[in-house]
N, C-alpha and C positions, 0 to 999 in steps of 0.2 A: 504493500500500500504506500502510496507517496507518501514525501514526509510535509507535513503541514507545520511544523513550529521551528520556530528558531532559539536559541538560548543568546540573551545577554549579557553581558559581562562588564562594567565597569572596574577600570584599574587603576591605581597609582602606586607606585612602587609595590607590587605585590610578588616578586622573582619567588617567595617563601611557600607564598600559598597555588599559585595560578598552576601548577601541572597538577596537585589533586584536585583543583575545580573543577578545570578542562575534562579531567579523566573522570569526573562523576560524570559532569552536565552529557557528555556520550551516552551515560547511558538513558537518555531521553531522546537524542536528535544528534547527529555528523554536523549539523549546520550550524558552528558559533562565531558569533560575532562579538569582539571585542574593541569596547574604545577606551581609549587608556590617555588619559591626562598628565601626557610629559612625563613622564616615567622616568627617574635618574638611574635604575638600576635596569637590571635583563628583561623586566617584563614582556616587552614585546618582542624581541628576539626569542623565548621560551614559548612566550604563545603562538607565533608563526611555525615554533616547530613541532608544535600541536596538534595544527590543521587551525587556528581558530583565523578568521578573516578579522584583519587588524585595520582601527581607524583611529586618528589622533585627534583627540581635544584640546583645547587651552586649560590649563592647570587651573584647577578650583580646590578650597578646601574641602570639600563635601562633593557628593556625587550627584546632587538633585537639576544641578544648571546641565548635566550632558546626558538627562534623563531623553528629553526629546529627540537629541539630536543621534542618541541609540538606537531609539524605535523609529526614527526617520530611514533609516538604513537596514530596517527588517523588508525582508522580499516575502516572506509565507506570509498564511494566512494568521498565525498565531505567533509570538513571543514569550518567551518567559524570563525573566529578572531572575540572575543568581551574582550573588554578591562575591566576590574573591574568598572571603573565609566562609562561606558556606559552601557545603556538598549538597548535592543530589540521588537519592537513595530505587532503588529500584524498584520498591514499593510504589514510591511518590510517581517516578518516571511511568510506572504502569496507570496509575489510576489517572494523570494526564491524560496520557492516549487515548485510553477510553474518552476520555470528555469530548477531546479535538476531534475525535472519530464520530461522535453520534451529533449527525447534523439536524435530529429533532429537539438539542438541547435550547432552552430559553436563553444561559445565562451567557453575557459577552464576557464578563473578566472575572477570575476566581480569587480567592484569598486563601492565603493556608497556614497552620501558624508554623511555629520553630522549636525545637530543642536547642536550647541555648546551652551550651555545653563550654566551663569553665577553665581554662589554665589547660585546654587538650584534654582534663577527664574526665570532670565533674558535670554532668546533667543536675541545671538547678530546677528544680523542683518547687522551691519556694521562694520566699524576699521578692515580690514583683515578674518571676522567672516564669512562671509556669507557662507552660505555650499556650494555655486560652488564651494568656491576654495579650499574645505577642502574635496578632494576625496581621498579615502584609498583603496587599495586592500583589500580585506577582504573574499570574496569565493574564496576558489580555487579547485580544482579536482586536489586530492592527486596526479594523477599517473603522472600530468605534471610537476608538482612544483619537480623545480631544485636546489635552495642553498635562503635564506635570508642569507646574509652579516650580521657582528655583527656589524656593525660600527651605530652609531644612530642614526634614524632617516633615516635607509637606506629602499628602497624598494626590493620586494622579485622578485626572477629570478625565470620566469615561461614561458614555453613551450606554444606556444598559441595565438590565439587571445583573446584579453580582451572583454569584456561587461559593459555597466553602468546599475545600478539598481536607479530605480526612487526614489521609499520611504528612506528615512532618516534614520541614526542611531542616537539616542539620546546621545548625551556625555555631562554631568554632571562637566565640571572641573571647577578648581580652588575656590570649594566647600566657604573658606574663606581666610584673607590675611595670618594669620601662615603657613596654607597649600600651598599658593603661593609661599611666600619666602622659605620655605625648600626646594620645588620643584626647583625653582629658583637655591638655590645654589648648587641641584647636576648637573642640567642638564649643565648649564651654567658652571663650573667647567669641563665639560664632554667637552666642543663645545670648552673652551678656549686649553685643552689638544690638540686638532685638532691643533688650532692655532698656538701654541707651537712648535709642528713636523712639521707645514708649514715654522717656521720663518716666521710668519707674524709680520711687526712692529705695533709699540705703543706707544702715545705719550697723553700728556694732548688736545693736541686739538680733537686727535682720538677720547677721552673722549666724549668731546662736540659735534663732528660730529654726533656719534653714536647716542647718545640720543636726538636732538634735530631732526636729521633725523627721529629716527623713530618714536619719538610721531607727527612730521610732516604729515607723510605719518598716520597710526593709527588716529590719532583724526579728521586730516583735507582733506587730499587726499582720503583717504578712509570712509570718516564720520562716523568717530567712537561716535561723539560729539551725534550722532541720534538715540543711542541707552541711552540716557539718562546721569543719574549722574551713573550707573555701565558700561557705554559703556566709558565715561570719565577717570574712576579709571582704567579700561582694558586697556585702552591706554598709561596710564603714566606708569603702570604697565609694558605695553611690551617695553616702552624705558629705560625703571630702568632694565629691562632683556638682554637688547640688551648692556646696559651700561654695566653692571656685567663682561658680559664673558671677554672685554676689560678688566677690571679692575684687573681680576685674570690670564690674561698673563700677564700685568704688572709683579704682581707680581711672576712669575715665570720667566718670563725675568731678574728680577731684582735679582733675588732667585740665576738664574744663574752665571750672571756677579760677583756677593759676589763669589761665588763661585768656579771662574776663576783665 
């Protein structure tokens, strides 16, 4: 049977993860498409020697501004979004197919959620982790899909009724803590800029509300405490993240005022 879907791939610097992507995402579809934003390391060279069809973006810190210009360069009928640290499980690749194959299905784009799977071993289970609440668009059918927003962390505009897919996508993050705190200071750098254009205030207590709320919620509202001594680290972790973005509109508040 022809093959109907294509897989995408956005990348930057990803030489660590991108041949176990590649080597999953096969087992859905031969047909991947990769845009990679300025890569300073092997990326694209490792994925050229993949089979994946490689296209270059302008460097962004987040993936959501070369969202469109991915799915602009799909040729099938179908897409599907896989991230650099996530895999794609055989399972998952089977109940696809079924979907893209029954052309008396209603729904144009699927959502499905994730195993967030910790440091390479830990599947967290709890603290905010569990895959209900971690659902992503991720299939869609080109001809409906209307605009992804670049703004981060936004979802895409699609024509349609949606679908859930049962089986899981595997996602790999936060590999070690170097890798956390880098990630940390662009994202969080990225959400406090939000802030910024809000005039949201900022104070030393914000400080403390921030962090002490959300390892509250993470460790204990949400028994994060139950996935162990890395459900634990996860949690202090996402209130040292929630702390940050405060801590760098501080300083762009403060940036500003000097500067007035």
């Amino acid at each position: 049977m022809e093959t109907k879907i294509t897989v995408l791939i956005h990348t930057y610097n990803e030489a660590n993860e991108i041949v176990e992507c590649i080597e999953s995402a096969k087992l859905l579809t031969d047909i991947i498409v990769l845009v990679d934003m300025e890569s300073t390391d092997d990326t694209v060279e490792i994925a050229k020697k993949e089979g994946a069809d490689v296209y270059s973006f302008p460097f962004s810190r987040y993936v959501e501004p070369a969202r469109n210009f991915g799915i602009e360069k799909i040729k099938t009928e179908w897409v599907f979004l896989l991230d650099a640290d996530e895999r794609m499980t055989g399972e998952l690749a089977e109940e696809i197919l079924k979907r893209v194959q029954d052309d008396e299905r209603a729904e144009t784009h699927f959502k499905l959620h994730r195993k967030n799977i910790f440091a390479g071993k830990k599947w967290l289970k709890y603290g905010g982790w569990n895959s209900t609440s971690d659902y992503q668009t991720r299939l869609i059918k080109k001809s409906v899909f209307v605009n992804w927003p670049k703004a981060i962390h936004s979802t895409p505009e699609i024509n349609g009724e949606a679908g859930f897919l049962k089986e899981p996508l595997l996602h790999y993050f936060h590999k070690d803590l170097e890798t956390m705190v880098t990630k940390t200071t662009v994202y969080e750098d990225i959400e406090s800029d939000l802030l910024f254009q809000a005039h949201k205030p900022v104070s030393t207590s914000i400080f403390f509300r921030k962090f002490l709320g959300e390892l509250y919620r993470r460790l204990f509202k949400w028994q994060g405490f139950r996935d162990g001594t890395l459900g634990v680290i996860e949690s202090i972790y996402q209130a040292y993240s929630k702390t940050t973005t405060y801590l760098f509109l501080y300083e762009k508040n403060h940036e500003k005022t000097s500067h007035s």
